[in-house]
NURO-113389 format. One record per residue: y, z, x of N, C-alpha, C in turn; residue in three letters. Coordinates in nm, 2 decimals, padded with zeros to 4 digits. Example, Ala and Ser with C-alpha at 12.3 -4.5 7.8 and 13.67 -1.06 7.14 Angstrom:
-00.57 00.78 01.32 -00.45 00.78 01.23 -00.33 00.78 01.32 ALA
-00.22 00.71 01.28 -00.11 00.71 01.37 00.00 00.79 01.29 SER
This chain:
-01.94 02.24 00.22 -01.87 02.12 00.16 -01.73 02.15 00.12 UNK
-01.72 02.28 00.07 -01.57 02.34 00.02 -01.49 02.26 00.13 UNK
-01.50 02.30 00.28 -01.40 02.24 00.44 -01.40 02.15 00.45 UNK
-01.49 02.05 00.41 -01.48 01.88 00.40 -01.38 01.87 00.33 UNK
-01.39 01.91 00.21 -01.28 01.87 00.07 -01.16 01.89 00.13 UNK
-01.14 02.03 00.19 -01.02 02.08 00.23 -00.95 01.97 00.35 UNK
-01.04 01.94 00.42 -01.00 01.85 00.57 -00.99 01.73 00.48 UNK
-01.01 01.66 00.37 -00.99 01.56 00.31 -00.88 01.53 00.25 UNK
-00.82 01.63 00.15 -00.73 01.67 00.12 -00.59 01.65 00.22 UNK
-00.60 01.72 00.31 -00.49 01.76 00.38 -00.44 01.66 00.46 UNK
-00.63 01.59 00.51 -00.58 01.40 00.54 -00.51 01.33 00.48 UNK
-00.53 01.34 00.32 -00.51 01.25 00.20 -00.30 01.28 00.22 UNK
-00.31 01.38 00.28 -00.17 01.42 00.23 -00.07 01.38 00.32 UNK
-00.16 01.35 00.48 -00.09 01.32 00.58 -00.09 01.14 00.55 UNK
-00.17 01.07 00.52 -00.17 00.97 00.44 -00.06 00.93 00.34 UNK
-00.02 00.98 00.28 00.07 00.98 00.16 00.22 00.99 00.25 UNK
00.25 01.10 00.35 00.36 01.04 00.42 00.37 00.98 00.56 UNK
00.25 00.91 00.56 00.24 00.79 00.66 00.27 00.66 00.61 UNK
00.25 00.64 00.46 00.24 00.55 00.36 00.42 00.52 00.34 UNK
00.47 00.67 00.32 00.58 00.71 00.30 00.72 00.64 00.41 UNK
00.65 00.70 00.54 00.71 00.67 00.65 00.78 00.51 00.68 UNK
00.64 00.43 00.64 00.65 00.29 00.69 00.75 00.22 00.59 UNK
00.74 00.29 00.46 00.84 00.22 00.37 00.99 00.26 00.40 UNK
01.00 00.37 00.46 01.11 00.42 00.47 01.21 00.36 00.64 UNK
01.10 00.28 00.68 01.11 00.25 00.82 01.19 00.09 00.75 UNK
01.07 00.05 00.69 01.10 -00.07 00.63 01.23 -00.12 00.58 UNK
01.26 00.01 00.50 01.37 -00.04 00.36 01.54 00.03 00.50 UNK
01.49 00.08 00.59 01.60 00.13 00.67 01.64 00.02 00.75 UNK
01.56 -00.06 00.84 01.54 -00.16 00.90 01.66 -00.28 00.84 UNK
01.62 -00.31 00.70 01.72 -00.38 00.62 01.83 -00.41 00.58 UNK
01.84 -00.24 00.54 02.02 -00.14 00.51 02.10 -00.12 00.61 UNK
02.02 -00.11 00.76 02.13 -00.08 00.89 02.13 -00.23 00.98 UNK
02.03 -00.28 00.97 02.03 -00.41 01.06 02.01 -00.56 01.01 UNK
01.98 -00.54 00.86 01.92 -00.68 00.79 01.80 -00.74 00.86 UNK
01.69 -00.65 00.92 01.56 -00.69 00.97 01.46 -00.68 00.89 UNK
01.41 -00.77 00.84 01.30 -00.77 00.74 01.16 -00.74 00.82 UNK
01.10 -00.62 00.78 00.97 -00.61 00.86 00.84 -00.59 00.73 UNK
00.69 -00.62 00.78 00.61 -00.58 00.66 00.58 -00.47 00.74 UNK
00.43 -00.38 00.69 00.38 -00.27 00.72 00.38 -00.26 00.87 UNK
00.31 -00.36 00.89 00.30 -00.38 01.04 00.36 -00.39 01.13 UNK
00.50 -00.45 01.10 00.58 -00.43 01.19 00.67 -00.28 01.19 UNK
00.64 -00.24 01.10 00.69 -00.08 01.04 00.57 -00.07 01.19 UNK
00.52 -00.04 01.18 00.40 00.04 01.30 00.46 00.00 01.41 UNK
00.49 -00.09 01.46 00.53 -00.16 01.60 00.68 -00.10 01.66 UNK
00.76 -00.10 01.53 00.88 -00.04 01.53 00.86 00.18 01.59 UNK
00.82 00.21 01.48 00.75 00.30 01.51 00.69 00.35 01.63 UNK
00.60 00.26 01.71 00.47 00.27 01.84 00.59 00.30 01.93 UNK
00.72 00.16 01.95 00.81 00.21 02.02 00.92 00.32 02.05 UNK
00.97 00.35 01.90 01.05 00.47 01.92 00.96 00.64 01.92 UNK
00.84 00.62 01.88 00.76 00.75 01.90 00.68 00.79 01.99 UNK
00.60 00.64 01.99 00.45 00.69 02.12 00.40 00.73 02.08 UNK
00.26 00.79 02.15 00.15 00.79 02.15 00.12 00.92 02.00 UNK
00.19 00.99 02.00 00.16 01.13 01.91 00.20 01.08 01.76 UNK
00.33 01.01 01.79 00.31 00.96 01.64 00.24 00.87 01.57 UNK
00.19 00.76 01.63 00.07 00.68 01.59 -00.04 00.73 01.59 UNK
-00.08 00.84 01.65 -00.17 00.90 01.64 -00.22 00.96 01.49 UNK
-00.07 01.02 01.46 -00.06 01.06 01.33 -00.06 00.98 01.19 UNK
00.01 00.86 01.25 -00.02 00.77 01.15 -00.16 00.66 01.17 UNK
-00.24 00.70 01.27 -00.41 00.61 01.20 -00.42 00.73 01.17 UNK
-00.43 00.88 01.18 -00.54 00.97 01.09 -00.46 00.97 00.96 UNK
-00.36 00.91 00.90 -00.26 00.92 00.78 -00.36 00.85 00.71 UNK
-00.33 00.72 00.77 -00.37 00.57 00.65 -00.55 00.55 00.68 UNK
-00.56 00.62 00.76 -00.75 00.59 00.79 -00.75 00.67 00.61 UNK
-00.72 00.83 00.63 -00.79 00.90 00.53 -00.68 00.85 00.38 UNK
-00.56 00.78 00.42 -00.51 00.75 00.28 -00.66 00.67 00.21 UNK
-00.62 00.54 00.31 -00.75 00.40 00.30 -00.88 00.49 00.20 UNK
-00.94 00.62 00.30 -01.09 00.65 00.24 -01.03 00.68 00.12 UNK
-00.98 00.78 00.08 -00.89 00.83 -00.04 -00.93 00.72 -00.14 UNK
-00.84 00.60 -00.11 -00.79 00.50 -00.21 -00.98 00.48 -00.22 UNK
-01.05 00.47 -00.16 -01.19 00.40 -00.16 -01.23 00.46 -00.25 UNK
-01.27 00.61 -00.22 -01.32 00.68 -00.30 -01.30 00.71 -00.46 UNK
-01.14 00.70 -00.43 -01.15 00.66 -00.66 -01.19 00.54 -00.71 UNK
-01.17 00.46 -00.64 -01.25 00.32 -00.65 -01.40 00.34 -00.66 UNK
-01.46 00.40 -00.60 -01.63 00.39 -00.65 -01.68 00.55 -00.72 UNK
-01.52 00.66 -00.72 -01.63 00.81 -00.75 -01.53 00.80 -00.84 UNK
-01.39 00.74 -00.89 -01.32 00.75 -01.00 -01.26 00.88 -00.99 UNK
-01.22 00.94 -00.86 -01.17 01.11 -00.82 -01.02 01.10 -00.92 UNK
-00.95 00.99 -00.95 -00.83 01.06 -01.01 -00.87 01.00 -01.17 UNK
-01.02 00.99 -01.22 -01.03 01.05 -01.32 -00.98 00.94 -01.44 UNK
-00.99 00.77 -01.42 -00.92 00.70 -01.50 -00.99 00.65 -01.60 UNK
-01.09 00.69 -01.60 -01.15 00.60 -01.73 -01.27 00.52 -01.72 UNK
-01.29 00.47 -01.83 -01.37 00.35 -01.83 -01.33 00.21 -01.88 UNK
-01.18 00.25 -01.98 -01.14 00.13 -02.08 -01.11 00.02 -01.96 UNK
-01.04 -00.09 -02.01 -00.97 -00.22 -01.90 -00.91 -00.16 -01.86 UNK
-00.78 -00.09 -01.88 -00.72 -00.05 -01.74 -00.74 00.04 -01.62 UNK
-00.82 00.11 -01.67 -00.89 00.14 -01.56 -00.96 00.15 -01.49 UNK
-01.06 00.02 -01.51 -01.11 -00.07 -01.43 -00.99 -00.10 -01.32 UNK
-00.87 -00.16 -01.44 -00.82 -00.23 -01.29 -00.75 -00.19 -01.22 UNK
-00.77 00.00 -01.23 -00.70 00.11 -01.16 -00.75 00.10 -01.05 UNK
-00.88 00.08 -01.05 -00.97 00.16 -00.97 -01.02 00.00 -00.90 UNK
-00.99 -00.10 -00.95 -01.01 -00.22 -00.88 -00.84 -00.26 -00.74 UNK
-00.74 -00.19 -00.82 -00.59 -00.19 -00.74 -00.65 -00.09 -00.63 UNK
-00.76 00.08 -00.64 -00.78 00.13 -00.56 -00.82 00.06 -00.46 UNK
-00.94 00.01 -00.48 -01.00 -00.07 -00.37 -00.95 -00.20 -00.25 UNK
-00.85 -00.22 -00.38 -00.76 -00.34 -00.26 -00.67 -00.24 -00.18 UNK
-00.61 -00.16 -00.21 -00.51 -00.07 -00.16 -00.58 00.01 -00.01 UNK
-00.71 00.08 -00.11 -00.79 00.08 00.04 -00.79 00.05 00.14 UNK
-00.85 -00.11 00.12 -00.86 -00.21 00.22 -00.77 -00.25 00.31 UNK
-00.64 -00.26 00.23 -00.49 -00.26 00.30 -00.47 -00.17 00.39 UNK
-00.48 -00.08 00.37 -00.44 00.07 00.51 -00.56 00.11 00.60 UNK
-00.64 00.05 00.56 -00.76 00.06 00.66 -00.72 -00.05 00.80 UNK
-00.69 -00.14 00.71 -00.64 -00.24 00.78 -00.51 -00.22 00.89 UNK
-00.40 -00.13 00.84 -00.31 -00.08 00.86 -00.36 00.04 01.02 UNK
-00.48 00.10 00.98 -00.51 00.20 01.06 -00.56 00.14 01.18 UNK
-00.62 00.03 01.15 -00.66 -00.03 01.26 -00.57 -00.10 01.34 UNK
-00.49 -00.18 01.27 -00.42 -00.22 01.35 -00.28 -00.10 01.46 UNK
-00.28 00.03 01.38 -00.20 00.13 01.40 -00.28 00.17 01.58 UNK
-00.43 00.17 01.55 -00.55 00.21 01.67 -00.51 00.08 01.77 UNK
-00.49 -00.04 01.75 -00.48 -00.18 01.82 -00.36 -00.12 01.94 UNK
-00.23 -00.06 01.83 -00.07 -00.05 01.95 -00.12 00.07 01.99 UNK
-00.20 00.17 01.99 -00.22 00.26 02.09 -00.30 00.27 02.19 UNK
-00.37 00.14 02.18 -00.44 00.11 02.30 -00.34 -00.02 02.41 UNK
-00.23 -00.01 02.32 -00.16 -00.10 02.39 -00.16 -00.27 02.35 UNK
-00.21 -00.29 02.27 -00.27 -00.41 02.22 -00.17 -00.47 02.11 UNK
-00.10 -00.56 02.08 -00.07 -00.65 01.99 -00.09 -00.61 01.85 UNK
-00.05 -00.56 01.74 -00.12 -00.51 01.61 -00.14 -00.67 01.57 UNK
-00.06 -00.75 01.56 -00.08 -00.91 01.44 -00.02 -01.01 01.57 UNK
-00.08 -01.13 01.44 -00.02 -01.24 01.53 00.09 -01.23 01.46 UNK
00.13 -01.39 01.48 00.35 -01.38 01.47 00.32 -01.44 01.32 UNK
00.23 -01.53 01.28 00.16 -01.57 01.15 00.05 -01.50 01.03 UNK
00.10 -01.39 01.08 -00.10 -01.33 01.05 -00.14 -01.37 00.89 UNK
-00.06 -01.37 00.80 -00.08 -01.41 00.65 -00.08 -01.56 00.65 UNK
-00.01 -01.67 00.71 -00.02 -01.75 00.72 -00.16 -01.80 00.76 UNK
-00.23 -01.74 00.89 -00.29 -01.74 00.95 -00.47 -01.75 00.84 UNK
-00.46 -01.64 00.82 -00.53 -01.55 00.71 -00.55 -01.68 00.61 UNK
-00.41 -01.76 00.55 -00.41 -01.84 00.46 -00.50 -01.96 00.48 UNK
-00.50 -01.99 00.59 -00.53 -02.13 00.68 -00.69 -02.09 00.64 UNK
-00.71 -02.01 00.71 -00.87 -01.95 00.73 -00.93 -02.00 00.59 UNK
-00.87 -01.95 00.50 -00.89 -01.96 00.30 -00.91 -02.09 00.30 UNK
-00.79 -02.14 00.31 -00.80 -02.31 00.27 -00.96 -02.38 00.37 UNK
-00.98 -02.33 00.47 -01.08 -02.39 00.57 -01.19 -02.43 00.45 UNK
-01.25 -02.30 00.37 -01.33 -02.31 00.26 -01.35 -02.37 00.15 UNK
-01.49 -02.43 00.13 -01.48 -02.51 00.01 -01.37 -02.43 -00.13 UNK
-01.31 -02.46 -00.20 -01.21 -02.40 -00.29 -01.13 -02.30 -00.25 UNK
-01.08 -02.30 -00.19 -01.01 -02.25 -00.09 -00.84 -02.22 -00.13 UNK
-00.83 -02.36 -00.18 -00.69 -02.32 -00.25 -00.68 -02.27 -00.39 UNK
-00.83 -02.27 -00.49 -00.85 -02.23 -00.58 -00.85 -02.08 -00.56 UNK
-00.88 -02.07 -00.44 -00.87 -01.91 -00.46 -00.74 -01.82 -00.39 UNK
-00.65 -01.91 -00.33 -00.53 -01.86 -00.31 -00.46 -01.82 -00.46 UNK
-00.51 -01.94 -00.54 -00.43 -01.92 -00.64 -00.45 -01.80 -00.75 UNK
-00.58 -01.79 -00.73 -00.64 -01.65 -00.83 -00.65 -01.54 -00.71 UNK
-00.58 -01.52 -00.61 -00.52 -01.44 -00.54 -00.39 -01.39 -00.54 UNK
-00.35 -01.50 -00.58 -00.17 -01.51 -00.64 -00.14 -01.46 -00.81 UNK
-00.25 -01.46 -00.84 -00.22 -01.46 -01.02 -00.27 -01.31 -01.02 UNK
-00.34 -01.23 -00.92 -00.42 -01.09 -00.92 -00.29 -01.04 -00.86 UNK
-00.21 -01.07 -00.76 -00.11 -01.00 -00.74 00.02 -00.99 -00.83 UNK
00.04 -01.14 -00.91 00.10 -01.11 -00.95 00.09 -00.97 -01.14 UNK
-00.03 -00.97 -01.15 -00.07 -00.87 -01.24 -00.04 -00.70 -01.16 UNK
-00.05 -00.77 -01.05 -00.02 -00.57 -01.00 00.16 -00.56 -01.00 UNK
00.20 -00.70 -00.98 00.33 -00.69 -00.99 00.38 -00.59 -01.11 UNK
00.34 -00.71 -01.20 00.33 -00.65 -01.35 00.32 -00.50 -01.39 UNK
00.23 -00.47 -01.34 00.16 -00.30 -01.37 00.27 -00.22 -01.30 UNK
00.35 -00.27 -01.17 00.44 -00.17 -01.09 00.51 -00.12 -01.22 UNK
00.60 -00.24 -01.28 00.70 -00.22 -01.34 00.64 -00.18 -01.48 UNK
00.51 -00.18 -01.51 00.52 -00.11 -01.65 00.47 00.04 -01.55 UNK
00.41 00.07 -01.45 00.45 00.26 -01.42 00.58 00.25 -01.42 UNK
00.69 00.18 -01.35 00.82 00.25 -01.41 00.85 00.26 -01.52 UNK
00.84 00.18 -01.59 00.88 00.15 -01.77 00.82 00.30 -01.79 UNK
00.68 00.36 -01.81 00.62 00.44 -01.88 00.59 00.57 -01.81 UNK
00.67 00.58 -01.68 00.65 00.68 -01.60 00.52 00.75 -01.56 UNK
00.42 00.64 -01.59 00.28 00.72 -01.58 00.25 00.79 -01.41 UNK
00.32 00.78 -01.35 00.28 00.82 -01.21 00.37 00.96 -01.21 UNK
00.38 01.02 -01.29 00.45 01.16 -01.31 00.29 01.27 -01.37 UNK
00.22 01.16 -01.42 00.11 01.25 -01.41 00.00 01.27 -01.30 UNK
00.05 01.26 -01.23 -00.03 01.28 -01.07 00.04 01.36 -01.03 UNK
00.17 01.43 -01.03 00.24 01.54 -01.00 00.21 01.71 -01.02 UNK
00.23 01.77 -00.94 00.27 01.91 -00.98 00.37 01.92 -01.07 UNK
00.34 01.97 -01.17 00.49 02.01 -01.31 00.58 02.09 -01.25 UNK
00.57 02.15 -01.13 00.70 02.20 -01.08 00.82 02.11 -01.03 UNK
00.74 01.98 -01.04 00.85 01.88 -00.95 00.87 01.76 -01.02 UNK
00.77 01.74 -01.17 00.75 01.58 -01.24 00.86 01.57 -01.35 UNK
00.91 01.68 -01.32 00.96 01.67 -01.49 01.15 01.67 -01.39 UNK
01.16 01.67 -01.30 01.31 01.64 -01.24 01.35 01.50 -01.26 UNK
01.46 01.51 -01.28 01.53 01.37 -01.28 01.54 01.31 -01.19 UNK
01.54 01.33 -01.04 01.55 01.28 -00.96 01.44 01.24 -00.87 UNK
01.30 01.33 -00.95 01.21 01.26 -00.91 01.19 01.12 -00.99 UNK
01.19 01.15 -01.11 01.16 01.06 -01.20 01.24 00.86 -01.16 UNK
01.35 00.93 -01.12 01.44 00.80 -01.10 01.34 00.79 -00.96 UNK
01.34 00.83 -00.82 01.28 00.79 -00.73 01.18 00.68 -00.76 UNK
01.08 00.81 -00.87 00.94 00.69 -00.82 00.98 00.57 -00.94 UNK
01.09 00.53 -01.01 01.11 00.45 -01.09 01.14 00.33 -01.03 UNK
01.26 00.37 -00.95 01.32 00.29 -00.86 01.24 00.19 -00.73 UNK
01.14 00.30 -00.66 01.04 00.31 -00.59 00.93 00.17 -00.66 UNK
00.90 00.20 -00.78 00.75 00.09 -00.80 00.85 -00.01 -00.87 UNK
00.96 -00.01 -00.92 01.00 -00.12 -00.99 01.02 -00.20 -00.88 UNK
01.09 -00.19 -00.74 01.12 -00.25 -00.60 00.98 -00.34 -00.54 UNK
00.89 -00.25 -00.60 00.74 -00.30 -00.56 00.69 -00.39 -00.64 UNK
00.76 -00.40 -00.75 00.65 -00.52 -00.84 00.75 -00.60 -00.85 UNK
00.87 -00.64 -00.79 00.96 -00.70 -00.72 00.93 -00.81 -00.56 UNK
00.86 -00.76 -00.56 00.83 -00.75 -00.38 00.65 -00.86 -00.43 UNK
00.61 -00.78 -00.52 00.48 -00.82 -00.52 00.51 -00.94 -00.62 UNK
00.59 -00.96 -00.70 00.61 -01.11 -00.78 00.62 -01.18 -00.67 UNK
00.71 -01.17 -00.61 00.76 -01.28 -00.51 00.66 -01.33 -00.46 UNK
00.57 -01.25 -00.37 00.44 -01.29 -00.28 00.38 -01.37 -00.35 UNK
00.29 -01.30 -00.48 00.27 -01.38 -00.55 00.30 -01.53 -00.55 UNK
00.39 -01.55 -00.58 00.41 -01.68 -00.63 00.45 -01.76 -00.49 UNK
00.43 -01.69 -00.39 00.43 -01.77 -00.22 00.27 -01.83 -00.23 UNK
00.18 -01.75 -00.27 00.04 -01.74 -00.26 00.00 -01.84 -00.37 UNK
00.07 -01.88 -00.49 00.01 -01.99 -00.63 00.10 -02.08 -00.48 UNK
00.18 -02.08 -00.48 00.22 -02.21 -00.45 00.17 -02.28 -00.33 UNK
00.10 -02.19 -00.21 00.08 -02.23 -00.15 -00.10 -02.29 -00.15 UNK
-00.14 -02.23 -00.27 -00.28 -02.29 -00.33 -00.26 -02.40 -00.37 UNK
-00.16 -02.44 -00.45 -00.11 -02.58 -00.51 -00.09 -02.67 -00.39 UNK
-00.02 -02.65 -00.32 00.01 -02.75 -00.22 -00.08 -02.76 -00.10 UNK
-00.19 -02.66 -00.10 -00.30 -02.67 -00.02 -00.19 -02.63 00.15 UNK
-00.11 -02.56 00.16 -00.05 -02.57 00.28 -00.01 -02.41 00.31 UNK
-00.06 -02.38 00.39 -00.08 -02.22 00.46 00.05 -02.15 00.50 UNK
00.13 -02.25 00.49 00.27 -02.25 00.57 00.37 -02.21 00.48 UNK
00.33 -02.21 00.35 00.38 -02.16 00.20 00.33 -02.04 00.16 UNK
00.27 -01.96 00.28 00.27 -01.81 00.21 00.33 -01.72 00.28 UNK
00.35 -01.59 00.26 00.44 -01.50 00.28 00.42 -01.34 00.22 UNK
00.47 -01.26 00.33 00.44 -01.10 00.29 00.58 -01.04 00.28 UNK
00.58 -00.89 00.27 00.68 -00.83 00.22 00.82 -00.84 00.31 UNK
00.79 -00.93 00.44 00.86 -00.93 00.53 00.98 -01.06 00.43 UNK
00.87 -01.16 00.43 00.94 -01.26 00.39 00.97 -01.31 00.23 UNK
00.94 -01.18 00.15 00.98 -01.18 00.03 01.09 -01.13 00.00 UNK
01.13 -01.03 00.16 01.27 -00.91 00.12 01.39 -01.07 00.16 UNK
01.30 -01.12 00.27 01.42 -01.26 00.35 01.46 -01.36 00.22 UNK
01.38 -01.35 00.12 01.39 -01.49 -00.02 01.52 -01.42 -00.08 UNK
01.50 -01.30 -00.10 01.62 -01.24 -00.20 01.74 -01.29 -00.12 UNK
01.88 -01.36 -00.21 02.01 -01.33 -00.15 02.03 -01.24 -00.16 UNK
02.18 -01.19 -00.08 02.27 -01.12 -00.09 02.35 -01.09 -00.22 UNK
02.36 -00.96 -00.28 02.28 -00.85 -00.26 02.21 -00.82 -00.29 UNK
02.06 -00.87 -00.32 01.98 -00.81 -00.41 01.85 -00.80 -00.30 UNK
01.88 -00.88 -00.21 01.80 -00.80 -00.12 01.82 -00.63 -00.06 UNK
01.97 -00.63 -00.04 02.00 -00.48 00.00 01.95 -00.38 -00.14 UNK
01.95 -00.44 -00.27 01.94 -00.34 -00.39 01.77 -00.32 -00.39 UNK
01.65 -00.49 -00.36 01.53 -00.40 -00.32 01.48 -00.30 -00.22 UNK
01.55 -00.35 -00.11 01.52 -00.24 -00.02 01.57 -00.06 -00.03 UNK
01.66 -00.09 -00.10 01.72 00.04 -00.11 01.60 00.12 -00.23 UNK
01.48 00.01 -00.27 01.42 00.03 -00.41 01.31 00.09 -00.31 UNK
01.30 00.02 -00.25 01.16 00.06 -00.07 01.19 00.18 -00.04 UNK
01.32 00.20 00.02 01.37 00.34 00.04 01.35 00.45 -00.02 UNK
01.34 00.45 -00.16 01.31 00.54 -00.28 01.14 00.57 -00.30 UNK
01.06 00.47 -00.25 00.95 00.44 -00.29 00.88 00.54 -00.20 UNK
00.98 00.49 00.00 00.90 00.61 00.07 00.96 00.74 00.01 UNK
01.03 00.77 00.00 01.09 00.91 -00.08 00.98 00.96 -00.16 UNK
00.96 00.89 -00.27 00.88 00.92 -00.34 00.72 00.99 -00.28 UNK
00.72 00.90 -00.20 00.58 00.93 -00.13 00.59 01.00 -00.07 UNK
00.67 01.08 00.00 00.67 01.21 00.08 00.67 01.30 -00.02 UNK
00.70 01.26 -00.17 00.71 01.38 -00.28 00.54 01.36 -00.26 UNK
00.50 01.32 -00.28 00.33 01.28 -00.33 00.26 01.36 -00.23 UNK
00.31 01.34 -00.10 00.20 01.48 00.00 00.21 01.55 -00.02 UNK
00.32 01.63 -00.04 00.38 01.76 -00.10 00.29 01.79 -00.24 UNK
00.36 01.74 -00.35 00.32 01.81 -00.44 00.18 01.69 -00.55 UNK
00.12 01.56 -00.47 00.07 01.54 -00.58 -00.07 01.61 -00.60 UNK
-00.15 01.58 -00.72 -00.26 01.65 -00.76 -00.37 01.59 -00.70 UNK
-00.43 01.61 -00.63 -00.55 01.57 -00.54 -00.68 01.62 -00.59 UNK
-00.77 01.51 -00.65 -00.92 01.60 -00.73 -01.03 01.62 -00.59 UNK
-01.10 01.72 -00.60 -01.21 01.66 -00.53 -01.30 01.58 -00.52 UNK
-01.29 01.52 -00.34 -01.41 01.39 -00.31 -01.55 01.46 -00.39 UNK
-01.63 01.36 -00.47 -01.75 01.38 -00.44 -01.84 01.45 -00.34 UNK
-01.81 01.53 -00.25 -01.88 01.50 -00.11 -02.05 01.59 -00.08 UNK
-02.09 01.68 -00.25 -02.20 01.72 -00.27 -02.27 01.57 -00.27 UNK
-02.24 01.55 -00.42 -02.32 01.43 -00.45 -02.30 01.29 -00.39 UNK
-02.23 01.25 -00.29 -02.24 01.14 -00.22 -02.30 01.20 -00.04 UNK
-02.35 01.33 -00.05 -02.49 01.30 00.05 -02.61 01.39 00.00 UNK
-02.61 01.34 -00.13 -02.72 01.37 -00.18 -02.82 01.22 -00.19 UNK
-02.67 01.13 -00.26 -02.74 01.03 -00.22 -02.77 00.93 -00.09 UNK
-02.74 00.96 00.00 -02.74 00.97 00.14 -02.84 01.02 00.20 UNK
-02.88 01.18 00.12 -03.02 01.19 00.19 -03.14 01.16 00.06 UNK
-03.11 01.11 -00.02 -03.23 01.04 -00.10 -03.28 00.90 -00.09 UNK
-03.15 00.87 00.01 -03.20 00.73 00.07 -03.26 00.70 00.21 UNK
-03.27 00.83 00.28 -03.37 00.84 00.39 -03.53 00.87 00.36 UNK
C-alpha cells in the first residue's frame, strides 16, 4: 500500500501543475491577446500547441488532482475538522473534484480528436436546469453556493490560511505569500461575478444569462480585467509552488479496501 500512496502522491502533484498550467494559459491568453478562455478552452489551446504528450499529461494531472480533491471530501486527508467550516472545506472538496474530473475527461475527448465543449456548454448545462421542475430555484442556490466560495477565496487571502498546506521552507517568503494572495483574491473575483450570472439567470428563468470564467474575465472593463488576470497568472504560479512543495497526507488506501473487501 506504501507504492499506492507514493503513485498517489506524485499524481496529486502532477495535478497541482496541470491545475497550475491551465490558469497560467488562461491569465496569458488575456495579458498578450485579450482572449478570454475558461479551463476548457485552456485544454484546447494547449491540445494545439502541444499534442498528444502533453494532454496526456494533463488527464493523468486533473484525473488524480479530481481523485485527490474526492478523497478529502469523504477521508478528510487534509485533516479539516468537524466544525462548519469544515464541512464546507470538504464540501468546496467535492465540487472541485467534480470540476477536474470533468476537465480530465474532457482533456481524454481532444485526444481522441473530439471536440472537448459545445460553443454554449454552461449555458447549455443552464437550459437543462431550467427544463426541471424548480429549476430556476436552483440556479439561484447554485449562484448563492458560489457566491460563498467567492467569499471564502478572499477571506484565504485576508488570513493567509493556505500557507498552512506548505512546506516552511517556502510559506513563510514574501513572495510566496503575495502569489497565493493575489492568486485566490483574483478567484473570488472571478467567482462573485459568475455567481451573480447564475442568481440572475434563475430570476429571469433565461439560460442565456449565465456565464463562466471566460465570460466573467469579458464583464470586467478595462483595466481591471488585465489586473484579474494578471491575479490568474499568480494563482497558476502559486500552483506550481503547491506540486513542489505542498504537504500531501496519506490516501486512506488500507482502510478504503478494507472496506471494499468487507463488502464482498
Amino acid at each position: 500500500m506504501a507504492d499506492a500512496n507514493r503513485s498517489l502522491t506524485t499524481f496529486t502533484r502532477i495535478g497541482f501543475a496541470a491545475r497550475g498550467l491551465l490558469y497560467l494559459v488562461i491569465a496569458s491568453l488575456v495579458l498578450t491577446t485579450g482572449r478570454a478562455e475558461d479551463p476548457a478552452g485552456a485544454l484546447e489551446y494547449l491540445g494545439q500547441g502541444g499534442g498528444q504528450i502533453l494532454l496526456t499529461l494533463m488527464t493523468l494531472g486533473l484525473l488524480a488532482y479530481g481523485l485527490w480533491r474526492f478523497s478529502d471530501a469523504v477521508f478528510d486527508i487534509e485533516r479539516h475538522g468537524t466544525d462548519r467550516s469544515a464541512i464546507f472545506e470538504r464540501l468546496g472538496a467535492a465540487a472541485s473534484g467534480a470540476v477536474h474530473l470533468i476537465l480530465a475527461f474532457q482533456a481524454m475527448k481532444l485526444m481522441q480528436g473530439i471536440s472537448s465543449r459545445a460553443e454554449n456548454s454552461s449555458q447549455d448545462a443552464a437550459q437543462s436546469v431550467l427544463q426541471i421542475p424548480g429549476g430556476s430555484t436552483l440556479l439561484i442556490v447554485g449562484g448563492l453556493a458560489l457566491f460563498a466560495v467567492g467569499v471564502f477565496q478572499f477571506v484565504k487571502a485576508a488570513k493567509l490560511s493556505y500557507l498552512k498546506h506548505l512546506d516552511t521552507r517556502v510559506s513563510q517568503r514574501p513572495w510566496v505569500k503575495w502569489t497565493g494572495r493575489s492568486g485566490y483574491a483574483a478567484r473570488g473575483i472571478v467567482f462573485l461575478i459568475t455567481s451573480f450570472f447564475l442568481i440572475k439567470a434563475g430570476q429571469a428563468e433565461q439560460a442565456s444569462e449565465v456565464g463562466g470564467m471566460a465570460e466573467a474575465r469579458s464583464w470586467l472593463n478595462s483595466p481591471w480585467d488585465l489586473v484579474v488576470a494578471a491575479g490568474l497568472f499568480a494563482f497558476g504560479m502559486f500552483s506550481l509552488i503547491e506540486a513542489r512543495f505542498r504537504i500531501l497526507h496519506d490516501v486512506p488506501v488500507d482502510s478504503l479496501a478494507q472496506r471494499v473487501r468487507a463488502k464482498l
